[in-house]
C-alpha positions in Angstrom: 4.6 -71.1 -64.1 8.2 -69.6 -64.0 6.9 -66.3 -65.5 3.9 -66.2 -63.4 5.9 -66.8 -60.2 8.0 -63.6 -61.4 5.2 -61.6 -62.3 3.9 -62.6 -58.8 6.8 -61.5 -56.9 6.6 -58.4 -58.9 3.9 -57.4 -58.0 4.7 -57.7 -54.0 7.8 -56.3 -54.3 6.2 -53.3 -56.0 3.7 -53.0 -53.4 5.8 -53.2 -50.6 8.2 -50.6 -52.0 4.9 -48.3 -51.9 3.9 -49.1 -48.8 7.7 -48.4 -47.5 7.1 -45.7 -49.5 4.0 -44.1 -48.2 5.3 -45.0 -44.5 8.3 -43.0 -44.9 6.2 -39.8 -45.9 4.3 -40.3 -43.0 7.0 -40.4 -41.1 8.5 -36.9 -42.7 5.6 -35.4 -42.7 5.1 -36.1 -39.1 8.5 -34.6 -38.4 8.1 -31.5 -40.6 4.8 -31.1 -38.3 6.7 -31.7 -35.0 9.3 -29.3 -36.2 7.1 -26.5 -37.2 5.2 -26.9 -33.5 8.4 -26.4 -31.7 9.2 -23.5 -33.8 6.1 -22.0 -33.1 6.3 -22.8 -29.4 10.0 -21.5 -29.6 8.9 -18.1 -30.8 5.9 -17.6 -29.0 7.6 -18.3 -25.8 10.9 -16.0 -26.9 8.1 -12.8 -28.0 6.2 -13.7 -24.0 9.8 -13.0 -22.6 10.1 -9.9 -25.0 6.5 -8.4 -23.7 7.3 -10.1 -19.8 10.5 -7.4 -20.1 8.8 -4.7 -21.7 5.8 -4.6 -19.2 8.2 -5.0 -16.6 10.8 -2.0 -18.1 8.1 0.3 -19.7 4.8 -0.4 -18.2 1.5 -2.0 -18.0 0.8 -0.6 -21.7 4.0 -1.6 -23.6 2.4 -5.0 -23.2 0.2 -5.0 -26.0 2.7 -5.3 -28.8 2.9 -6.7 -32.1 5.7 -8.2 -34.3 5.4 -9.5 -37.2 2.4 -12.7 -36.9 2.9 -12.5 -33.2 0.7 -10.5 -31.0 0.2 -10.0 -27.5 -2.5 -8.6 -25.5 -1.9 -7.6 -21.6 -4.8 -6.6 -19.4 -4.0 -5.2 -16.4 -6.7 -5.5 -14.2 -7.2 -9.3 -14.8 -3.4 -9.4 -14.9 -4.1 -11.5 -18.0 -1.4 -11.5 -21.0 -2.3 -13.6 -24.3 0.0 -14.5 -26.8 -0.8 -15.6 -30.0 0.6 -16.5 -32.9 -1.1 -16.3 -37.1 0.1 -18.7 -39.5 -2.5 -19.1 -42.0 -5.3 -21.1 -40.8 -3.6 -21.9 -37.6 -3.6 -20.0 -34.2 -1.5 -20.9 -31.2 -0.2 -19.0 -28.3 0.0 -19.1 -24.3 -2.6 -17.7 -21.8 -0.5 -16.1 -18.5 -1.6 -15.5 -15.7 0.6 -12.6 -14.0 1.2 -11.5 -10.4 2.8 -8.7 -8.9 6.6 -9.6 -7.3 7.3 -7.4 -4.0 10.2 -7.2 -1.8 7.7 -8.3 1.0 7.4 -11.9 -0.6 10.8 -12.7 -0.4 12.9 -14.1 2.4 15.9 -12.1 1.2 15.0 -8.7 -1.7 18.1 -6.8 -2.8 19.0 -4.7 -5.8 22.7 -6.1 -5.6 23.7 -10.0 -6.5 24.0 -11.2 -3.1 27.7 -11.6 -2.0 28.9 -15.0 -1.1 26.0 -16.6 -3.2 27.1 -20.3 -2.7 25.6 -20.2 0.8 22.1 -20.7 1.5 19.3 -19.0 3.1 17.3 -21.8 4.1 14.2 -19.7 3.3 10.8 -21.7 2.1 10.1 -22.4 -1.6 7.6 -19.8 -1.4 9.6 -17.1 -0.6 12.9 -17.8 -2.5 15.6 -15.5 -3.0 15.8 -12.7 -5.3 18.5 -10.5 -6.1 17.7 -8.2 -9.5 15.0 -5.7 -7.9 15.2 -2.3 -9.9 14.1 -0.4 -7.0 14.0 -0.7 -2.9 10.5 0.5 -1.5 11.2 4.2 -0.2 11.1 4.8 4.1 8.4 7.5 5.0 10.3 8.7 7.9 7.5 11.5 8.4 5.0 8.8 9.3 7.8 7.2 12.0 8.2 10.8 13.3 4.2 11.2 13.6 4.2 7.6 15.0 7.0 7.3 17.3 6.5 6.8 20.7 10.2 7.5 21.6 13.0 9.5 19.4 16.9 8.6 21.0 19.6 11.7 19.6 22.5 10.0 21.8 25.4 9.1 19.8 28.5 6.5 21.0 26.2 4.9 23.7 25.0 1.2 24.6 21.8 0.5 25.2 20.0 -2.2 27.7 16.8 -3.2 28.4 16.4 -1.0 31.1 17.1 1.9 28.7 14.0 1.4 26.1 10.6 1.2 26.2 8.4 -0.5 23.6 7.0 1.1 20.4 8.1 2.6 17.5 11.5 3.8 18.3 13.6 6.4 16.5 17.7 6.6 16.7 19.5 9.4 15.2 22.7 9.1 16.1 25.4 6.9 15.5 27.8 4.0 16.8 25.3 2.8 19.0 25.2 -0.9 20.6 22.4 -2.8 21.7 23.1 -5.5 24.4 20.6 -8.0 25.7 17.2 -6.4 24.5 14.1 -7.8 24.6 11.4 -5.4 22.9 7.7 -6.3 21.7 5.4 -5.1 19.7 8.7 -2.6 18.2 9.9 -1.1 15.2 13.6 0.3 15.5 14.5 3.1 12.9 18.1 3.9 12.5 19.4 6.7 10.1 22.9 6.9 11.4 26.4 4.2 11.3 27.5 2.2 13.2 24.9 -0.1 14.7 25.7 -2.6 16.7 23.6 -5.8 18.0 25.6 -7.2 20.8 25.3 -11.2 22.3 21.3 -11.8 22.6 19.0 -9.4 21.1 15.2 -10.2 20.8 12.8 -7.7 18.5 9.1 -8.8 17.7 7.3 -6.9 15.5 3.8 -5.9 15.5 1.5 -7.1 13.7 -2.5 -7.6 13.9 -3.3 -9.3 10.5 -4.2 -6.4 9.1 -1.4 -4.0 10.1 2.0 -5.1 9.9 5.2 -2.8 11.1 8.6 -4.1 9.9 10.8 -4.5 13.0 14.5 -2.9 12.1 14.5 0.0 9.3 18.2 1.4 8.7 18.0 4.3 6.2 21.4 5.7 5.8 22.9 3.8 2.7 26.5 4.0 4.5 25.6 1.8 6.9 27.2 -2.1 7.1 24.9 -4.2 9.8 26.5 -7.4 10.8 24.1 -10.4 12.5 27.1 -11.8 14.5 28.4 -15.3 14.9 29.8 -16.2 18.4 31.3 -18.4 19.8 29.2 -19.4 22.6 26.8 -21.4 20.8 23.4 -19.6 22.6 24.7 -16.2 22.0 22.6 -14.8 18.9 19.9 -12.4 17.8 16.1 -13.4 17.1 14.5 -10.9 15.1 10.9 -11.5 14.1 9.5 -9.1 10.9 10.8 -7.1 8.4 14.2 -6.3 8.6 15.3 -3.1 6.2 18.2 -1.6 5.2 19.5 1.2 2.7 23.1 -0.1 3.1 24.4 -3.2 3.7 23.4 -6.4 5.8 26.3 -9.1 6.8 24.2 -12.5 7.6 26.5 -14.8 9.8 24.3 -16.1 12.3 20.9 -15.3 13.5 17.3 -16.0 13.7 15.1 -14.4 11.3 12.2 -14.1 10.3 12.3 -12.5 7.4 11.2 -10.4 5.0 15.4 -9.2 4.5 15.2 -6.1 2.0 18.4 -4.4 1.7 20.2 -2.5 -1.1 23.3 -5.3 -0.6 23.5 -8.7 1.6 26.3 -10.7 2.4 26.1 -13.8 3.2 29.0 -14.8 5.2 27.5 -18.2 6.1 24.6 -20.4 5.3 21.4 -19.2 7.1 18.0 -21.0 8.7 15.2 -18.2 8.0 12.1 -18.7 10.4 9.8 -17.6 7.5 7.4 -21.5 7.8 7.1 -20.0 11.9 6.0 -16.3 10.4 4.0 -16.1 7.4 2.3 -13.1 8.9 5.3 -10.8 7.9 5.2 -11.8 4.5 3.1 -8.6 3.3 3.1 -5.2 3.0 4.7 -3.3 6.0 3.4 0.1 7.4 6.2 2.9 7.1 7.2 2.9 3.2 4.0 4.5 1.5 1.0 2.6 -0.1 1.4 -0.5 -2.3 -0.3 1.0 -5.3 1.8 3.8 -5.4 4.9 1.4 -7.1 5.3 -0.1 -10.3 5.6 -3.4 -9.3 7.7 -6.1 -11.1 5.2 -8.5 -12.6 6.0 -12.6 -12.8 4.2 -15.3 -14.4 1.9 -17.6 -12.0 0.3 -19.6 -14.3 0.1 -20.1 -18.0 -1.4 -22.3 -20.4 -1.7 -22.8 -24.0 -4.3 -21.5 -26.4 
């Protein structure tokens, strides 16, 4: 019985050891499979980044590329890019879906990190910040010349209401200050310094849904434009559409609609943009040329896996 009871327990102890065995391969094998997916997953996400950056330095047809057992495929008139991946047998990869990024989609577009970058905008998720554009879209001044309904040469002057009318408007001059205007339906263009919005100032843009004019363009890259703070609390400027400089634009109070494109902005202290009151400004604006005619930074919108 003795020798039967220690072949029994033999036996069991032998068998559980295999299963313990077996288990523990599973378990590493497992493992070794999770490890390899990430890997993969890893690389094909680190190549999408390598194609995202050469479509976006080189163009539309440096994005089909291959390295290696990764290859990508970009199609630009689906704005479809596919990634994939050969190992063997096994194929994986991402599906994106690409859009085109514009200046006009953002509360705030600059070329420049924004100064003071700690503060905040207040803009809408959908129109987040962004400070790393290669390029600012280029003011047609000859269509504002064919367009404008008034051209001002006056240099060291203040303007009142009383003094405009409404429309496209063209300055030329410089250190010029605007007190207490109220102008619809306006675009103001501005290639000198030294402009000044003082106490209340109210510009609406125009804008039908299909056309859209931006409603302050500064084009000389010298220029500094300050939205003011003051200290009586009602004293501040409401501009509604595009606002766009060449030079620089100091935010320290204001309302705005938004889009802000500007070679530099500083923000001096945290801002409230009106952009959930004004979607309607959020698109291409007359007075800079046609959409198609720029190479547009591309960003992904939706992606999936193979």
């Amino acid at each position: 019985m003795y020798i039967v009871a220690i072949m029994i327990t033999a036996v069991i102890f032998s068998v559980t050891g295999l299963g313990v065995m077996s288990l523990s391969q599973l378990v590493n094998l497992d493992t070794q499979t999770a490890v390899h997916t990430l890997q993969d997953q890893i690389e094909v996400e680190s190549f999408a980044n390598v194609v995202m950056w050469r479509i976006n330095a080189g163009g539309d047809s440096l994005g089909t590329y291959t390295q290696g057992d990764l290859e990508s495929s970009y199609d630009s008139t689906s704005m479809v890019l596919t990634i994939t991946k050969n190992a063997g047998d096994e194929v994986s990869g991402l599906t994106l879906n690409l859009e085109e990024d514009s200046h006009f989609k953002r509360a705030v577009a600059t070329n420049n990190p924004i100064g003071y970058s700690n503060r905040t905008v207040g803009e809408e998720s959908a129109h987040r910040r962004r400070d790393d554009f290669p390029f600012l879209p280029e003011v047609d001044l000859n269509y504002w010349l064919a367009n404008a309904d008034s051209v001002y040469t006056d240099n060291n002057r203040t303007f009142r209401d009383w003094d405009l009318i409404e429309g496209i408007l063209i300055f030329s001059g410089s250190n010029l200050t605007f007190r207490e205007i109220t102008l619809n339906n306006t675009t103001m263009i501005f290639t000198g310094i030294e402009i000044d919005f003082y106490r209340n100032n109210t510009v609406s843009a125009y804008e039908d849904g299909s056309t859209v004019n931006p409603a302050l363009v500064l084009t000389n890259p010298d220029n500094v434009f300050y939205f003011y703070e003051w200290w009586w609390s009602s004293q501040r400027d409401h501009i509604e559409g595009a606002i766009y400089s060449a030079g620089t634009i100091v935010l320290e109070r204001g309302q705005l609609s938004g889009p802000l494109i500007a070679e530099n902005v500083i923000l001096w202290k945290n801002m409230d943009f009106l952009d959930d009151q004004y979607p309607e400004y959020y698109q291409w604006a007359q007075g800079f040329g046609n959409y198609e005619d720029y190479d547009w930074p591309k960003q992904i919108a939706l992606w999936e896996p193979l």
